[in-house]
C-alpha positions as CSV (number, residue, x, y, z in Angstrom):
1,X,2.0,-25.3,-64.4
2,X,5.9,-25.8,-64.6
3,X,5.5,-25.1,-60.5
4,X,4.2,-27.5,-58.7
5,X,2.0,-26.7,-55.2
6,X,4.0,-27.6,-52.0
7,X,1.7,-28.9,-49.2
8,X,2.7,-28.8,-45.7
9,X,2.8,-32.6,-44.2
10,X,0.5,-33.0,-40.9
11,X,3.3,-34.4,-38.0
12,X,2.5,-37.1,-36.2
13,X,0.2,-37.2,-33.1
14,X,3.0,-36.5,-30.2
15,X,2.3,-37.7,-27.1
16,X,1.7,-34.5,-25.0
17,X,3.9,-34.0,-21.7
18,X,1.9,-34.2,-18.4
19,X,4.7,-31.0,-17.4
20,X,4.2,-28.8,-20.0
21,X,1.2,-27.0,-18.6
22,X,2.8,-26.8,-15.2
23,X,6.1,-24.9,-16.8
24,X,4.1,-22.8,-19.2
25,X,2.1,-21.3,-15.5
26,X,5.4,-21.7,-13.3
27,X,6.5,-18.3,-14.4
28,X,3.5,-16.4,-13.3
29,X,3.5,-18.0,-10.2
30,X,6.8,-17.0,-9.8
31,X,6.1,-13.6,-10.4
32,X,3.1,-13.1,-7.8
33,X,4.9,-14.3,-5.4
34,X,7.7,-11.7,-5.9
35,X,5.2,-9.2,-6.4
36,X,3.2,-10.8,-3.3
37,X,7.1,-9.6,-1.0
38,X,7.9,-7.1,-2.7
39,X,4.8,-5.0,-3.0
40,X,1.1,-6.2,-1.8
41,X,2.8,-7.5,1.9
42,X,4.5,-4.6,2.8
43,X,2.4,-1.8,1.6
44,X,-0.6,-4.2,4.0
45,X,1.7,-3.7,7.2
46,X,2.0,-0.1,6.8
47,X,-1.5,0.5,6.4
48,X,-2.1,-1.9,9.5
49,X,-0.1,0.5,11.5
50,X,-1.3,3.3,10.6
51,X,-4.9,1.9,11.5
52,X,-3.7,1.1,14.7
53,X,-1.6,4.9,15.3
54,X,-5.3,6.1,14.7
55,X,-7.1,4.2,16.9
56,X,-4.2,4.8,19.5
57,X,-4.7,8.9,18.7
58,X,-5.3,10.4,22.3
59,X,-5.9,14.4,23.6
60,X,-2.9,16.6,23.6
61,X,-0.7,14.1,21.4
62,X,1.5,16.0,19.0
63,X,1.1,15.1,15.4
64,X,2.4,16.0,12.4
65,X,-0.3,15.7,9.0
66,X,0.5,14.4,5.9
67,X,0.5,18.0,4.8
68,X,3.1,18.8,7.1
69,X,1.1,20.6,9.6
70,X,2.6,19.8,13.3
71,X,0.0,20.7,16.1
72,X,-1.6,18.9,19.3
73,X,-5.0,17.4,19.3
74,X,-7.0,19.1,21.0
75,X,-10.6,17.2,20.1
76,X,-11.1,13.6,18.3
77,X,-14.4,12.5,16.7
78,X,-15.0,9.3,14.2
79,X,-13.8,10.9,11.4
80,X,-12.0,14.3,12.3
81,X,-9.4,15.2,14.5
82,X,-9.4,18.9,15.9
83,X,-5.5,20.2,15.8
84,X,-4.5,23.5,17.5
85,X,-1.7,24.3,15.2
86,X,-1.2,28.1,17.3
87,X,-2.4,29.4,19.9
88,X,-6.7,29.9,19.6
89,X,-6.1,28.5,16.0
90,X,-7.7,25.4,15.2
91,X,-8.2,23.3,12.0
92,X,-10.0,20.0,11.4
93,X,-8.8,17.5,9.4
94,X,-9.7,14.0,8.6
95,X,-8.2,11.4,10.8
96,X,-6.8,9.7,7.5
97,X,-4.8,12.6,7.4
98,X,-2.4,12.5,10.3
99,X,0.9,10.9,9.4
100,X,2.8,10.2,12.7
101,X,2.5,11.0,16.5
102,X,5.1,13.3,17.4
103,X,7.4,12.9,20.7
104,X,6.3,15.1,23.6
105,X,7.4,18.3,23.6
106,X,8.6,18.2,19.8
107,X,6.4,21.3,19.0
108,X,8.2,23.9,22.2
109,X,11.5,22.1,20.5
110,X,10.9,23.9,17.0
């Protein structure tokens, strides 16, 4: 009526930029990488050494659990590890389980 109706003009065809899609995905690349060091590579080399701590498990090491159980192994299978913990006390755990091999002797030492 006394109004009249505005209408939104359509631009011009712009010529697109060959870079643009490259900086729009730069920033996620960015930020797997950082999460690539900071996170996923470390957290890999831990549980590589504590695969190879397993396989190195012998009789009569000392060990301490992730539980914090210290004992000496007295029996290893494929997936369980016999710990004396006292004297004629045994317990089984899984071989996951065992956090670090203790020093010689650490166990007389507490």
């Amino acid at each position: 009526m006394l109004i009249s109706n505005a209408f939104a003009q359509a631009a011009p065809a712009a010529a697109q930029d060959p870079l643009s899609s490259i900086t729009g995905i730069l920033p996620l690349i960015f930020m797997f990488v950082v999460l690539w060091f900071l996170m996923i590579r470390p957290q890999m080399k831990r549980a590589k050494e504590h695969k190879a701590l397993l396989e190195g498990l012998q009789k009569n090491d000392e060990v301490l659990t992730q539980g914090g159980i210290v004992g000496k192994v007295v029996s290893i299978s494929d997936a369980y590890v016999t710990v004396e913990v006292a004297t004629n006390t045994q317990i089984i755990v899984q071989k996951q389980a065992i956090g670090a091999v203790l020093p010689k002797g650490t166990i007389k030492s507490i």
